[in-house]
PDB file with one MODEL, atoms N, CA, C and O in Angstrom:
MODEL        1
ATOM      1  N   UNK A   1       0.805  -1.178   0.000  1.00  0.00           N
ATOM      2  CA  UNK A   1       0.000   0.000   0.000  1.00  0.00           C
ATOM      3  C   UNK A   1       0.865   1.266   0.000  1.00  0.00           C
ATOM      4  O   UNK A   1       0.637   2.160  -0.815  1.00  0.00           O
ATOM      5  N   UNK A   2       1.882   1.361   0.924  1.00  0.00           N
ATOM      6  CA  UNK A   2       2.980   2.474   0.707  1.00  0.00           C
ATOM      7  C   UNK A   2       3.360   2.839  -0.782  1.00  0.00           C
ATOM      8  O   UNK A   2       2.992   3.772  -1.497  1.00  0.00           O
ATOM      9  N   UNK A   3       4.328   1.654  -1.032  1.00  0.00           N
ATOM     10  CA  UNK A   3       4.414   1.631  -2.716  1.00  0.00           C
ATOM     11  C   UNK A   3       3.216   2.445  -3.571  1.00  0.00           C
ATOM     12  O   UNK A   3       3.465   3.142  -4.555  1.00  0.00           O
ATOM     13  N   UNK A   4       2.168   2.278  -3.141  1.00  0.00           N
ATOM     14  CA  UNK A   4       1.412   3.029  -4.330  1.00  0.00           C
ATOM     15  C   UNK A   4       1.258   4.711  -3.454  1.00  0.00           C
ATOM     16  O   UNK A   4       1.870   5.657  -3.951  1.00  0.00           O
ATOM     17  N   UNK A   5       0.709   4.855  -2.621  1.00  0.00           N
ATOM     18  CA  UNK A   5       1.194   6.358  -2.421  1.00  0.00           C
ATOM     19  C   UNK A   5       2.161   6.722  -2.895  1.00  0.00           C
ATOM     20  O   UNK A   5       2.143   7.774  -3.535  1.00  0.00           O
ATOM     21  N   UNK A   6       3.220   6.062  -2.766  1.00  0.00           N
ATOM     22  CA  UNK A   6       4.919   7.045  -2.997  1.00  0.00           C
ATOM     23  C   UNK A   6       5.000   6.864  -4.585  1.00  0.00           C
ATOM     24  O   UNK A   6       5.963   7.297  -5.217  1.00  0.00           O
ATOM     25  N   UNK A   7       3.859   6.154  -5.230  1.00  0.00           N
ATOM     26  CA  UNK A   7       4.260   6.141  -6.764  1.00  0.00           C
ATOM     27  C   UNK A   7       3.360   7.398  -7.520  1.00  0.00           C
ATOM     28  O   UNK A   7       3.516   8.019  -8.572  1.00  0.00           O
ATOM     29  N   UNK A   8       2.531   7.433  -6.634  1.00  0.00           N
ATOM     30  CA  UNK A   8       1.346   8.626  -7.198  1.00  0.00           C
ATOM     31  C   UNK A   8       2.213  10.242  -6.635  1.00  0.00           C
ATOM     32  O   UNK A   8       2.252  11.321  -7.226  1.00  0.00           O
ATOM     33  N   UNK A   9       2.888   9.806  -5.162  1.00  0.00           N
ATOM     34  CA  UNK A   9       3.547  11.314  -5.319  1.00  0.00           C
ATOM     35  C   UNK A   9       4.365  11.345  -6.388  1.00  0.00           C
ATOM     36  O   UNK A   9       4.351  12.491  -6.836  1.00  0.00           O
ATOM     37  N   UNK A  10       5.035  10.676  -6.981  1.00  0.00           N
ATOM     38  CA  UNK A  10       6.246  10.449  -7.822  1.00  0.00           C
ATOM     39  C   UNK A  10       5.163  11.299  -9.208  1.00  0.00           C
ATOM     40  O   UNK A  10       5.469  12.434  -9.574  1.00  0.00           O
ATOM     41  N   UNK A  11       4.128  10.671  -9.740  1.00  0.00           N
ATOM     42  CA  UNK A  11       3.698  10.831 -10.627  1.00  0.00           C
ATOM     43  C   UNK A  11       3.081  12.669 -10.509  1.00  0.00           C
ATOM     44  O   UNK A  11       3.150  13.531 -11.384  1.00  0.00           O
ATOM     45  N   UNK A  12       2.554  12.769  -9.226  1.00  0.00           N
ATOM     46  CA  UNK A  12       2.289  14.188  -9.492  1.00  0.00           C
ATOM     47  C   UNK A  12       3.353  15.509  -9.091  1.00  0.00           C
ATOM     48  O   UNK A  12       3.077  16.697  -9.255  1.00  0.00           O
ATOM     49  N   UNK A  13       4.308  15.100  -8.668  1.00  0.00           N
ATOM     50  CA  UNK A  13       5.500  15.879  -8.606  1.00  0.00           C
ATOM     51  C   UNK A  13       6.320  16.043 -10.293  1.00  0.00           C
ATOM     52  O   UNK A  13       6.913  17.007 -10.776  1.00  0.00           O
ATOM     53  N   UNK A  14       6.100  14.965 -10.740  1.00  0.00           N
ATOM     54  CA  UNK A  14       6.493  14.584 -12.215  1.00  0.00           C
ATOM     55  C   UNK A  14       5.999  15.911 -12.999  1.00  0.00           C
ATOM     56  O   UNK A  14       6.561  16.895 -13.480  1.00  0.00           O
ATOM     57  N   UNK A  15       4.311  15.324 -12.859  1.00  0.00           N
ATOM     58  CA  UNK A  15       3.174  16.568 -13.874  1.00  0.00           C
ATOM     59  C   UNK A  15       3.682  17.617 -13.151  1.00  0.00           C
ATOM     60  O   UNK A  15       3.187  18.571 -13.751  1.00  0.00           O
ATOM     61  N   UNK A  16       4.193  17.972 -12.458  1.00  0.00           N
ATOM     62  CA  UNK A  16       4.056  19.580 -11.332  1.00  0.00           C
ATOM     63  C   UNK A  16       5.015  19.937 -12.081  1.00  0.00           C
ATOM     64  O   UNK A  16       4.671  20.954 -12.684  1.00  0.00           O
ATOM     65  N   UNK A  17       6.395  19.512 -12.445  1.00  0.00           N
ATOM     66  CA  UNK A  17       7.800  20.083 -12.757  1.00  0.00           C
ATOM     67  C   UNK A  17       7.089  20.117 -14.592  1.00  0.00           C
ATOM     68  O   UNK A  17       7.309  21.100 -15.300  1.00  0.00           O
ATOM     69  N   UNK A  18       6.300  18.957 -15.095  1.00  0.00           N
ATOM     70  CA  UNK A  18       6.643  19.395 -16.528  1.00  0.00           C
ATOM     71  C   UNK A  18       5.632  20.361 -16.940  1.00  0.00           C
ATOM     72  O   UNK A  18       5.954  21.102 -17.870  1.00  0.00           O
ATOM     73  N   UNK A  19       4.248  20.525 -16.332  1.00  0.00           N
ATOM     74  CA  UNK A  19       3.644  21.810 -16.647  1.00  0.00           C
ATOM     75  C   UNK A  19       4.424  23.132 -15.989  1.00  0.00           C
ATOM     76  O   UNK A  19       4.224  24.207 -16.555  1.00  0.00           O
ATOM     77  N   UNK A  20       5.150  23.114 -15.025  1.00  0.00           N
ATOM     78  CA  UNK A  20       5.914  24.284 -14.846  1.00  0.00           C
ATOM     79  C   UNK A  20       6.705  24.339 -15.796  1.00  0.00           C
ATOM     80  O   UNK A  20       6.540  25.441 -16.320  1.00  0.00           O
ATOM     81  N   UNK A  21       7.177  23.993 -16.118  1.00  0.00           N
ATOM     82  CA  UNK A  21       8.719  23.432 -17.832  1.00  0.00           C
ATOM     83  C   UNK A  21       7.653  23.957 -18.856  1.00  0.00           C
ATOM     84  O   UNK A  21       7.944  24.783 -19.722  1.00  0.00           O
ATOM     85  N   UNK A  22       6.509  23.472 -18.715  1.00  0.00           N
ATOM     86  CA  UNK A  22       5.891  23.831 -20.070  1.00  0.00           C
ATOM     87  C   UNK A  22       5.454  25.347 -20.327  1.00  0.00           C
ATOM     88  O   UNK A  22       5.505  26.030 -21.351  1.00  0.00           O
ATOM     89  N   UNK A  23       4.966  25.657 -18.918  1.00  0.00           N
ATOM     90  CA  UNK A  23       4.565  27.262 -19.205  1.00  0.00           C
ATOM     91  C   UNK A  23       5.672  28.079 -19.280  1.00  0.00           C
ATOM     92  O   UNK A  23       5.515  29.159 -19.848  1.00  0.00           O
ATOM     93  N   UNK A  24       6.869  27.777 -18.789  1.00  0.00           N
ATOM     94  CA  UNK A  24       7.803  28.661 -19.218  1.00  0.00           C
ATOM     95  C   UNK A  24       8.131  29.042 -20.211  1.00  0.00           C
ATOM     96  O   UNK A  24       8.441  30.191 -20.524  1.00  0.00           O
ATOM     97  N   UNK A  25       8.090  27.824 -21.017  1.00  0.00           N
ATOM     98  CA  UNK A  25       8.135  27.557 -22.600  1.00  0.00           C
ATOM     99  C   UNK A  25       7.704  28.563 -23.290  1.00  0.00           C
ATOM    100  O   UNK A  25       8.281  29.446 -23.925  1.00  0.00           O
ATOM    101  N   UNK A  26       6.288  28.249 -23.027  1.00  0.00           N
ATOM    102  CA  UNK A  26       5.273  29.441 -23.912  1.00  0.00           C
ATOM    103  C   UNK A  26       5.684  30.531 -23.381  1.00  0.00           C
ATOM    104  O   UNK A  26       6.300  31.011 -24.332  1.00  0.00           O
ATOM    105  N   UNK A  27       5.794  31.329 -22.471  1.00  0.00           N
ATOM    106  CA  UNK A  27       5.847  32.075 -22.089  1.00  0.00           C
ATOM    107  C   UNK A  27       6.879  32.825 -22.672  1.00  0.00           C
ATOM    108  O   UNK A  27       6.657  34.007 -22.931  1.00  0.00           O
ATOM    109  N   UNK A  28       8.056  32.291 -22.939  1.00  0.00           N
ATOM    110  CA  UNK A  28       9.379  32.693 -23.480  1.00  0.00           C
ATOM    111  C   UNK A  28       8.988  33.041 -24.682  1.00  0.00           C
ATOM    112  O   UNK A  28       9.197  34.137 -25.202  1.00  0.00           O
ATOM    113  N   UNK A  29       8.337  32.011 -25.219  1.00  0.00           N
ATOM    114  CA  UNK A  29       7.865  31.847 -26.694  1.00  0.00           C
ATOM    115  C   UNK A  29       6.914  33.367 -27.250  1.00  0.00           C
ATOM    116  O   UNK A  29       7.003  34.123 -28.217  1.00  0.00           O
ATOM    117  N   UNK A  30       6.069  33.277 -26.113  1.00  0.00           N
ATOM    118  CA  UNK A  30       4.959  34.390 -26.739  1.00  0.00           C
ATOM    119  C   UNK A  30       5.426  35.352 -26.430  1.00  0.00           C
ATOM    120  O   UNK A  30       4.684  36.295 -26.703  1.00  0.00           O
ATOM    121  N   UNK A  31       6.899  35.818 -25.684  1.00  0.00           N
ATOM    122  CA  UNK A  31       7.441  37.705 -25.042  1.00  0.00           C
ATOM    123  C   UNK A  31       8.492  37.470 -26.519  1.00  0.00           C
ATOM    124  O   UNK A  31       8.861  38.578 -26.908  1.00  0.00           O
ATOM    125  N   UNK A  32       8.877  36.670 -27.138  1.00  0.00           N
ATOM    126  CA  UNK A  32       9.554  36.659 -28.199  1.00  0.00           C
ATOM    127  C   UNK A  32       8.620  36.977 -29.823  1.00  0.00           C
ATOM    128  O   UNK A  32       8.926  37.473 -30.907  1.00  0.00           O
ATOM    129  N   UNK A  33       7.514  36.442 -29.291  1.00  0.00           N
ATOM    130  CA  UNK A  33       6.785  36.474 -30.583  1.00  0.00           C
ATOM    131  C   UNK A  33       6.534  38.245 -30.596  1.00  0.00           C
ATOM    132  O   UNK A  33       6.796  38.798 -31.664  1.00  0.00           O
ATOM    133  N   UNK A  34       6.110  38.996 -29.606  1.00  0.00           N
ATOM    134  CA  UNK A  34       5.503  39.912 -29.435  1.00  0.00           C
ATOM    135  C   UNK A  34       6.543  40.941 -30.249  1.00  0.00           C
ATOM    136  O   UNK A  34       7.772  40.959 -30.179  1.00  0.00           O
ATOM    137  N   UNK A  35       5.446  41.996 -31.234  1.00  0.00           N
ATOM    138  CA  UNK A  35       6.452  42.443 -31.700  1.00  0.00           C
ATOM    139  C   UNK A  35       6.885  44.208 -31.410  1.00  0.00           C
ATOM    140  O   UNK A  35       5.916  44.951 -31.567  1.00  0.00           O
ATOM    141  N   UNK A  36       7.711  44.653 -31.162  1.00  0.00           N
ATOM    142  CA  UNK A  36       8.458  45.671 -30.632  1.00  0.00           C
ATOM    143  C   UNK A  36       8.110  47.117 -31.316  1.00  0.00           C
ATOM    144  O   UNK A  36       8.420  47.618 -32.397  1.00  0.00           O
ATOM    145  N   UNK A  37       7.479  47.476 -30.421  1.00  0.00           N
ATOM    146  CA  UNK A  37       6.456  49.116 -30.982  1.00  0.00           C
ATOM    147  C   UNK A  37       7.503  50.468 -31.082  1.00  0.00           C
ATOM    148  O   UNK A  37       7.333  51.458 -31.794  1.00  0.00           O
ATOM    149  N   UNK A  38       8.587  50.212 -30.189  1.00  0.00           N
ATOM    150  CA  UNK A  38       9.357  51.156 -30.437  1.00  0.00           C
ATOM    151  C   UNK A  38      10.738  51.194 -30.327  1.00  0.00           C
ATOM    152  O   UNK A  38      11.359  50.581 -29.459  1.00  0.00           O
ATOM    153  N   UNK A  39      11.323  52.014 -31.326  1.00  0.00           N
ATOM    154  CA  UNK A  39      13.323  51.762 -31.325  1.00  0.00           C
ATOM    155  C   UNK A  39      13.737  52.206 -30.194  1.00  0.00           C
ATOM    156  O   UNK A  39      13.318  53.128 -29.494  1.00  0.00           O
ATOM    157  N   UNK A  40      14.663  51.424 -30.054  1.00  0.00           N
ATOM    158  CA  UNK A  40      15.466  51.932 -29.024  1.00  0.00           C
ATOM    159  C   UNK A  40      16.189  52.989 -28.595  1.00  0.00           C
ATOM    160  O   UNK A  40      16.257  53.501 -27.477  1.00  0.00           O
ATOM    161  N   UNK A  41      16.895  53.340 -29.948  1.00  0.00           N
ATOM    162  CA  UNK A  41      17.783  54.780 -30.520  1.00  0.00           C
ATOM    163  C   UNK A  41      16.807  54.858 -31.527  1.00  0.00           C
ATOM    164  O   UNK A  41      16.743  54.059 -32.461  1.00  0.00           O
ATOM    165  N   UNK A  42      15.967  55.904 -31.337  1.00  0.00           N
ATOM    166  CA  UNK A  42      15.653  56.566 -32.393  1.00  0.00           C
ATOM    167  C   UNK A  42      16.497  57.460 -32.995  1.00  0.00           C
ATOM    168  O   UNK A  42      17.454  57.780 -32.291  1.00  0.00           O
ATOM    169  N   UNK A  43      16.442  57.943 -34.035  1.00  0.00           N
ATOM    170  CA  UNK A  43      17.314  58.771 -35.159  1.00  0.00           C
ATOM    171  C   UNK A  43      16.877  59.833 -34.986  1.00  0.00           C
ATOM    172  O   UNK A  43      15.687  60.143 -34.952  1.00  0.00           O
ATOM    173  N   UNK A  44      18.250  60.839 -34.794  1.00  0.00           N
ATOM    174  CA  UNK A  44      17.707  62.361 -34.735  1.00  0.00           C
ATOM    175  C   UNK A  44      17.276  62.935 -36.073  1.00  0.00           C
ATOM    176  O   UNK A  44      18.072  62.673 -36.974  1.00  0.00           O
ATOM    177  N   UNK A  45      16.231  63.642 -36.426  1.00  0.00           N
ATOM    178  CA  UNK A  45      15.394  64.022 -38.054  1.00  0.00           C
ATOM    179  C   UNK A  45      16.478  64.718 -38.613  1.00  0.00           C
ATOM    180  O   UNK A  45      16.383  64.869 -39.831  1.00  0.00           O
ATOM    181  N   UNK A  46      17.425  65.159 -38.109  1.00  0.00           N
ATOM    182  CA  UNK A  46      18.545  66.448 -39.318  1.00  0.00           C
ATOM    183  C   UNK A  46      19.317  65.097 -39.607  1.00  0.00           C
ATOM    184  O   UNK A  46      20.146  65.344 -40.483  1.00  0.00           O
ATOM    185  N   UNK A  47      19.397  63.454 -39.137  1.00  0.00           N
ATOM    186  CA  UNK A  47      20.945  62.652 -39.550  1.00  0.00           C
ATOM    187  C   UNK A  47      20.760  63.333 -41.678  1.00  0.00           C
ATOM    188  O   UNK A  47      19.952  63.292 -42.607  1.00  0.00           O
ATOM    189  N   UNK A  48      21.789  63.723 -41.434  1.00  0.00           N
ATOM    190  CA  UNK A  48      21.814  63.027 -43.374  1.00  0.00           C
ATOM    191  C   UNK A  48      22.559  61.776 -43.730  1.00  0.00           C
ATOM    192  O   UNK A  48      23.591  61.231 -43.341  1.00  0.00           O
ATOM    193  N   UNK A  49      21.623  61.534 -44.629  1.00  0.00           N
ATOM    194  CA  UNK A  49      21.341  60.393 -45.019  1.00  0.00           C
ATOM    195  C   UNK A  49      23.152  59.760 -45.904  1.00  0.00           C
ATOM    196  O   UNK A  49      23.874  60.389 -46.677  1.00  0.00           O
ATOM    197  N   UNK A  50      23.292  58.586 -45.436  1.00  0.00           N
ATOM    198  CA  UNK A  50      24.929  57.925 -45.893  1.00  0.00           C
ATOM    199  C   UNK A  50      24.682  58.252 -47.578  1.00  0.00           C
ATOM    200  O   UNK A  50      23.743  58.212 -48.372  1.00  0.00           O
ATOM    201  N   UNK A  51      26.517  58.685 -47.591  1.00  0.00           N
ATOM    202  CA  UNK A  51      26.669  58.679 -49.236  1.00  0.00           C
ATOM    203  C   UNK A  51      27.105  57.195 -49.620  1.00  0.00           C
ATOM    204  O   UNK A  51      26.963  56.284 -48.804  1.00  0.00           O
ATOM    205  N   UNK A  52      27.409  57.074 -50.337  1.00  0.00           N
ATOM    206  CA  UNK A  52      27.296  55.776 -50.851  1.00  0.00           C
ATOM    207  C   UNK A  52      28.980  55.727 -51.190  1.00  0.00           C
ATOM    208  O   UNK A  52      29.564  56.783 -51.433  1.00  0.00           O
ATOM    209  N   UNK A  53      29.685  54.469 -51.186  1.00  0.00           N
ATOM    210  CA  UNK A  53      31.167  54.524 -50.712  1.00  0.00           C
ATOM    211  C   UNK A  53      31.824  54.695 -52.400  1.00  0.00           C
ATOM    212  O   UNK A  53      31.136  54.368 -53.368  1.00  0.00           O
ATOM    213  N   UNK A  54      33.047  55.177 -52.528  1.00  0.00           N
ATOM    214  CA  UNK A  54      33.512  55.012 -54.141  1.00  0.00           C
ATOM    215  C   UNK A  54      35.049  54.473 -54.046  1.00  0.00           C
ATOM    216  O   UNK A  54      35.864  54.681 -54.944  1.00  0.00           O
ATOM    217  N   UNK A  55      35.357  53.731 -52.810  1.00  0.00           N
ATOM    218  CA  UNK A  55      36.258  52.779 -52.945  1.00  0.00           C
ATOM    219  C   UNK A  55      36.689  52.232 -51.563  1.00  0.00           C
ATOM    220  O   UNK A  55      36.015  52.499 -50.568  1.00  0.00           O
ATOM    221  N   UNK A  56      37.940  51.376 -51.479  1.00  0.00           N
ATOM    222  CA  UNK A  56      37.899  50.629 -50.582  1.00  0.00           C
ATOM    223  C   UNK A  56      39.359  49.952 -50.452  1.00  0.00           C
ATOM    224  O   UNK A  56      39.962  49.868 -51.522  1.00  0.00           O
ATOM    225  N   UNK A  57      40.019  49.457 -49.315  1.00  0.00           N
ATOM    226  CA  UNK A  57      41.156  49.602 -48.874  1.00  0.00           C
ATOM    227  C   UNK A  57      41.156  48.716 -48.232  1.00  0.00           C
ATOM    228  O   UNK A  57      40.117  48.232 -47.784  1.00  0.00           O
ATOM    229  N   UNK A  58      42.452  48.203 -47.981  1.00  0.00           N
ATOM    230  CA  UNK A  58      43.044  46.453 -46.751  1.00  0.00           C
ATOM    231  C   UNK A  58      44.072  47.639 -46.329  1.00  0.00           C
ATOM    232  O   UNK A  58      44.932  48.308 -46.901  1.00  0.00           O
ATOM    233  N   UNK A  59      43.339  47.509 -44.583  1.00  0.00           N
ATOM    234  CA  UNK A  59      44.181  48.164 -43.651  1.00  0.00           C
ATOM    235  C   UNK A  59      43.902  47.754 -42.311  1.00  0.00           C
ATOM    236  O   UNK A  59      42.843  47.857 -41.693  1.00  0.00           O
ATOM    237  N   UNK A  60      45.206  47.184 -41.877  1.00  0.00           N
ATOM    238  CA  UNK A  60      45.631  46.210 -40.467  1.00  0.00           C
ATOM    239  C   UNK A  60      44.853  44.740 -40.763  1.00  0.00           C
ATOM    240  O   UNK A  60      44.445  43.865 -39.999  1.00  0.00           O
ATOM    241  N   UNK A  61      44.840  44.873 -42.161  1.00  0.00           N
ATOM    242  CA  UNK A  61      44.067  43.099 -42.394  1.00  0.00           C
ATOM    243  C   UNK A  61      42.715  43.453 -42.832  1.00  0.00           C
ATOM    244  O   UNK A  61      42.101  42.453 -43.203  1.00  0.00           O
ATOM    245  N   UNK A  62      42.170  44.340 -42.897  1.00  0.00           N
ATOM    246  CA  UNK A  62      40.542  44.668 -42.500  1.00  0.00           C
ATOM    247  C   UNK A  62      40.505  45.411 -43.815  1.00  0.00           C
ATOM    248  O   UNK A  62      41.357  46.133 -44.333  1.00  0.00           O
ATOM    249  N   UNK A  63      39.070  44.982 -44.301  1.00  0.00           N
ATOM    250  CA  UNK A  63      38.730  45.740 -45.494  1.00  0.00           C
ATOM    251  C   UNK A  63      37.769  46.865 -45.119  1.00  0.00           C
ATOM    252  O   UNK A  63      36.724  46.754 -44.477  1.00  0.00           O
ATOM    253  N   UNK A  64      38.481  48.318 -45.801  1.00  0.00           N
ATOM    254  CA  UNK A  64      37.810  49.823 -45.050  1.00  0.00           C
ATOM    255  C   UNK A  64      37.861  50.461 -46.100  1.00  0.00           C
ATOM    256  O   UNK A  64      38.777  50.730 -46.877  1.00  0.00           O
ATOM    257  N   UNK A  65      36.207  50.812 -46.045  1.00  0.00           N
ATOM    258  CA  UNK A  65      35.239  51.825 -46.923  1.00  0.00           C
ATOM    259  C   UNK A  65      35.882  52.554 -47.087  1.00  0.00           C
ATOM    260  O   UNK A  65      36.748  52.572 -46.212  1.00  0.00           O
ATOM    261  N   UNK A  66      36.033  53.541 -48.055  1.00  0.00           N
ATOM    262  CA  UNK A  66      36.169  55.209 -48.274  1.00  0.00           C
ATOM    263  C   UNK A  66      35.057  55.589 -49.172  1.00  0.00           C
ATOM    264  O   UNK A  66      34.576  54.958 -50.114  1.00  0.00           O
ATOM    265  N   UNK A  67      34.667  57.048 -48.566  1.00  0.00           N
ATOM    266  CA  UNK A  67      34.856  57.402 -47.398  1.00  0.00           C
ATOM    267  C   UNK A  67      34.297  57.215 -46.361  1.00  0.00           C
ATOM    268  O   UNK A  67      33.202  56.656 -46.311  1.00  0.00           O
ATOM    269  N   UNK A  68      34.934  57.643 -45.321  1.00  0.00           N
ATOM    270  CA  UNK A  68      34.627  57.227 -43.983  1.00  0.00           C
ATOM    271  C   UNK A  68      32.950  57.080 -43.552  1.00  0.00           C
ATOM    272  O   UNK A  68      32.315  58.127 -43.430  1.00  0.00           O
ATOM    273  N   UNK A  69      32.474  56.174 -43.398  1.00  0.00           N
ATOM    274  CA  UNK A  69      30.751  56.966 -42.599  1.00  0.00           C
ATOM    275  C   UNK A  69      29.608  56.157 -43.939  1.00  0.00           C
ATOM    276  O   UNK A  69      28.506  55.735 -43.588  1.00  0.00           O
ATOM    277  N   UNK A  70      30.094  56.039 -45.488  1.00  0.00           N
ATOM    278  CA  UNK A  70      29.904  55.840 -46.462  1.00  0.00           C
ATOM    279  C   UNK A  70      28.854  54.422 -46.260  1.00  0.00           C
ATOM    280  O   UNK A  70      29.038  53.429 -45.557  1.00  0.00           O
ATOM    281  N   UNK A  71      28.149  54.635 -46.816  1.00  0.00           N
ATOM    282  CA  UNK A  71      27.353  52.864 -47.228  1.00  0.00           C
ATOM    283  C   UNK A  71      28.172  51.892 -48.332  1.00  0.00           C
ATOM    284  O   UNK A  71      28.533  52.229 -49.460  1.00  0.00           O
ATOM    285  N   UNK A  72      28.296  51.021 -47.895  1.00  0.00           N
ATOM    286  CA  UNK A  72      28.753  50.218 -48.999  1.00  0.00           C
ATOM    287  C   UNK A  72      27.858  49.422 -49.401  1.00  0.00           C
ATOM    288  O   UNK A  72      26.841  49.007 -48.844  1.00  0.00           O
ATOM    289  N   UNK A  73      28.537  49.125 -50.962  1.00  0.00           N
ATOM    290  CA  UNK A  73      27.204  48.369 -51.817  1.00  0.00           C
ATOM    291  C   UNK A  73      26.656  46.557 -51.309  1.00  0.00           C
ATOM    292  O   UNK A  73      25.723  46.007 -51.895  1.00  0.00           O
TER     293      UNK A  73
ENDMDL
END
């Protein structure tokens, strides 16, 4: 008779840990799904806008835009 008490705590300590496991889950799941209303750094309205780069350079190993600040293609 012991044996079966201590098998039913076994069994609902079991369900206790995996529905806790499980709602975490979702939970993680649905603050990830949710989607993000506002930037973080917003952009000040005067930035002007990147020129676009017209060449490019190996310096200390590293390949670097010119000019500086420039978008590359």
């Amino acid at each position: 008779m012991e044996t079966n008490a201590w098998r039913r705590l076994r069994h609902l300590v079991g369900a206790s840990c995996a529905a806790a496991l499980l709602a975490g889950t979702v939970g993680v799941a649905s603050a990830e799904a949710v989607p993000r209303t506002t930037k973080a750094t917003p952009e000040p309205s005067n930035a002007a806008p990147h020129e676009p780069c017209t060449g490019n350079h190996i310096e200390d190993g590293m390949l670097v835009w010119d000019p500086p600040g420039c978008t590359p293609p």
